[in-house]
N, C-alpha and C positions, 0 to 999 in steps of 0.2 A: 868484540871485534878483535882481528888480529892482522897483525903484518909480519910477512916473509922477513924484514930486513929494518932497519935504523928507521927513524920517523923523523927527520930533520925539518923541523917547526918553523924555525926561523926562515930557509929556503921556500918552504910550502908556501911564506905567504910574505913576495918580496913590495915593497914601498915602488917601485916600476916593474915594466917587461910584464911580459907572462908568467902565472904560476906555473908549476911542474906541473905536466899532466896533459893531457891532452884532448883536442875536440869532439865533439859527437861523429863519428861517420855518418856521411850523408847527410847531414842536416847543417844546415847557413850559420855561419859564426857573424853574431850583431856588427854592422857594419862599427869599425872604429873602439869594436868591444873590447877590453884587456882582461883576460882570463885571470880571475883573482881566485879560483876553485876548481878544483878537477877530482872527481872521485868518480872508480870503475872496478871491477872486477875481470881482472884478465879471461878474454876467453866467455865472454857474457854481455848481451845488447844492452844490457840498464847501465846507465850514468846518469849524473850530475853534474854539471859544468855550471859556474857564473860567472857573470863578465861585469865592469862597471863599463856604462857608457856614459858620452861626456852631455848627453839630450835628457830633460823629463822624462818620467816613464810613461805619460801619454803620445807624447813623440816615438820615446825608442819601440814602446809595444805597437805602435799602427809601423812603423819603418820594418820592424824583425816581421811582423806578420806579412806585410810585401815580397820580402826575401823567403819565407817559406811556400807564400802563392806560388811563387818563381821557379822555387824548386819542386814544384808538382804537389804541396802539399794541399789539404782541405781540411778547412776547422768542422770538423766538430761538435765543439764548442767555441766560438769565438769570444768569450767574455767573460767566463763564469763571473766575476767581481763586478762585473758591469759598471768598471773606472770608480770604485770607491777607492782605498786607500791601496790596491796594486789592481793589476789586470792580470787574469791565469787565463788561459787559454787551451784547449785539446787539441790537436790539429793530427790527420792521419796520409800514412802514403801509404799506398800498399798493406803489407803487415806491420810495418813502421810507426810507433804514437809515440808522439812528443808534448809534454805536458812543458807548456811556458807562463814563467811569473814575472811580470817587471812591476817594481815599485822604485819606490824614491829613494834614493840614498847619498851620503854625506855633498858628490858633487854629483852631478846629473843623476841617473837612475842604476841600477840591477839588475840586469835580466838574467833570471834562473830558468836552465832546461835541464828538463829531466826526459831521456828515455826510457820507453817501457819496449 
């Protein structure tokens, strides 16, 4: 992998606020989520975004799954993990597929999305 320009570590990944980088278009940012990850390809619909939230990841996975009903989305897959140690999920709009992961982490849970 390569980058155009400086790779400043420390900024990437600040102890508050948001990380640099920015949200999925179209697709619901976890209610109360704080972006700790943002990877994209300029000019290209796949990313990676993670957020910590301050809920369980049985909580924040049924909560984020509401806010993409919301947003016109339909699973797919609701569960692949079917609540063992995280919850992934498929969910599709249109040509739109967002693959989500929430598990546990250090204070509430993770929720990882990926578009395809």
């Amino acid at each position: 992998a390569a980058s155009d320009g400086a790779v400043p570590l420390l900024r990437m990944f600040p102890d508050a606020g948001d990380a640099p980088g920015v949200d999925p278009a179209r697709v619901p940012r976890p209610e109360r989520g704080r972006r700790v990850l943002s990877a994209y390809e300029a000019h290209a619909s796949q990313s990676i975004v993670a957020y910590e939230v301050p809920t369980p990841k049985d909580v924040a996975f049924h909560d984020y799954l509401e806010a993409l009903e919301a947003a016109g989305f339909g699973a797919t897959q609701p569960d692949l993990a079917q609540g063992g140690t995280a919850h992934i999920g498929l969910f599709q709009r249109g040509g739109q597929s967002v693959v989500v992961v929430s598990e546990d982490a250090e204070v509430g849970s993770r929720i990882v999305i990926s578009t395809l």
